[in-house]
C-alpha positions in Angstrom: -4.2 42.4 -45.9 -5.5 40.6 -43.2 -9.5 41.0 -41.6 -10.9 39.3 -38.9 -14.3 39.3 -40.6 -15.4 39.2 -44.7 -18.3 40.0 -46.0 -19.7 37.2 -48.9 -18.9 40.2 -51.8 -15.7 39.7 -50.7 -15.2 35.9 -49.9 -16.7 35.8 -53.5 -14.2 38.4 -54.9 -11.1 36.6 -53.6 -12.0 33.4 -54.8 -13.8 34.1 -57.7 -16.3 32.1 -56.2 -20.3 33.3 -57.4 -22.1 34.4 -53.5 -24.9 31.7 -54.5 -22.2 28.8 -54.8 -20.8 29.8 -51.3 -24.1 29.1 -50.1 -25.5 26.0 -51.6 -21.9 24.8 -50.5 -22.3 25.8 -46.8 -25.8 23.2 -47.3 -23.2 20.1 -48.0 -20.2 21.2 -46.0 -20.6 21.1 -42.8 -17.1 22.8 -42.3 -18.2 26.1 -43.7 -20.6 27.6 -41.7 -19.9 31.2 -41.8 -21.2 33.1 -38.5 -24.1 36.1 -39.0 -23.9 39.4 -37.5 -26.9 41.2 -36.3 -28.1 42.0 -39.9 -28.1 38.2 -40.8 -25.3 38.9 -43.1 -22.8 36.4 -43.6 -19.5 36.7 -41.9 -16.4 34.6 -43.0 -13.1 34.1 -41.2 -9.5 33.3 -42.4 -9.9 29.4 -41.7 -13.6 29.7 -44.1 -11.4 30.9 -46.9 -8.9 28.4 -46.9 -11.6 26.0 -46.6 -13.2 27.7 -49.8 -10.3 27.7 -51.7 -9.6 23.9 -50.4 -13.0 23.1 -52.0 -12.6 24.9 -54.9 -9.4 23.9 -55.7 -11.1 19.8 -55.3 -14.2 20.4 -57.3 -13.2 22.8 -59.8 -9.7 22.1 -60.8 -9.3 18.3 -59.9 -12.7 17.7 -60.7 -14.5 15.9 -57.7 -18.3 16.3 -57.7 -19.3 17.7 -54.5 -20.2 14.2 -53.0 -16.3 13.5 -53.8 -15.0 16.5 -52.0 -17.1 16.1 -49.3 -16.0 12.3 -48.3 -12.3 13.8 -48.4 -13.3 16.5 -46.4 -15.1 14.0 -43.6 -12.2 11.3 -44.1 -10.1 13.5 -42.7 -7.6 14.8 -45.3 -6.0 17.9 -44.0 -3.6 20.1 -45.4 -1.1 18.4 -43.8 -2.0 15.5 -46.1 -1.4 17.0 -48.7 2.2 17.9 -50.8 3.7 21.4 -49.1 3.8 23.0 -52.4 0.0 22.7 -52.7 -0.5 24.1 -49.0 1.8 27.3 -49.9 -0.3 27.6 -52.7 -3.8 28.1 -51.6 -2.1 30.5 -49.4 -0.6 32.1 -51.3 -3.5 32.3 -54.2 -5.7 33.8 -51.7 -3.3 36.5 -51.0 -2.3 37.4 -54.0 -6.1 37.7 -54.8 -6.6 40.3 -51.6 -3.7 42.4 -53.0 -5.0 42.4 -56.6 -8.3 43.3 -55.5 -7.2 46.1 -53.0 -4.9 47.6 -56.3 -7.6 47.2 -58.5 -10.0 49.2 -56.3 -6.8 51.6 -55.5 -6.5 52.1 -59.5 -10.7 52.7 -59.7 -10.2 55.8 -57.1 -7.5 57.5 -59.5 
């Protein structure tokens, strides 16, 4: 299910990220900078979830310090450096994550 816009509640439900990681990340990334609507609320785009799920994937399951991730992010590894399998996979994570979460709040309304 595809949005234009997310809120942090749901960047944070997607990728099981806590809302107060997201931001003390956007302090060291420079690459996630979500926009803010007229509320000041945080607004995140397709592109910052990848990115999240990019970082998470280096710092919590390969283990980089944030320091580590961020010098890969800035020398310029892209997803195109990286094996296709892992590319299909963060994609693929993250949309399996918006389904579950849509049937799980389905199943709540029953």
């Amino acid at each position: 299910m595809k949005k234009l816009y997310y809120s942090i509640g749901e960047v944070s439900d997607i990728t099981a990220i806590e809302p107060h990681v997201l931001r003390y990340w956007e302090t060291i990334f420079d690459d996630l900078s979500p926009r803010k609507n007229k509320a000041g609320n945080r607004t995140y785009r397709e592109e910052d979830l990848t990115f999240i799920l990019r970082l998470k994937d280096l710092i919590q399951k390969k283990k980089y310090s944030t320091a580590g991730a961020k010098k890969i992010v800035e020398d310029g590894e892209t997803e195109m450096d990286l094996p296709g399998d892992e590319i299909l996979s963060v994609h693929i994570k993250k949309d399996l994550r918006e389904v579950n979460l849509f049937l799980n709040k389905l199943l709540e309304k029953l």
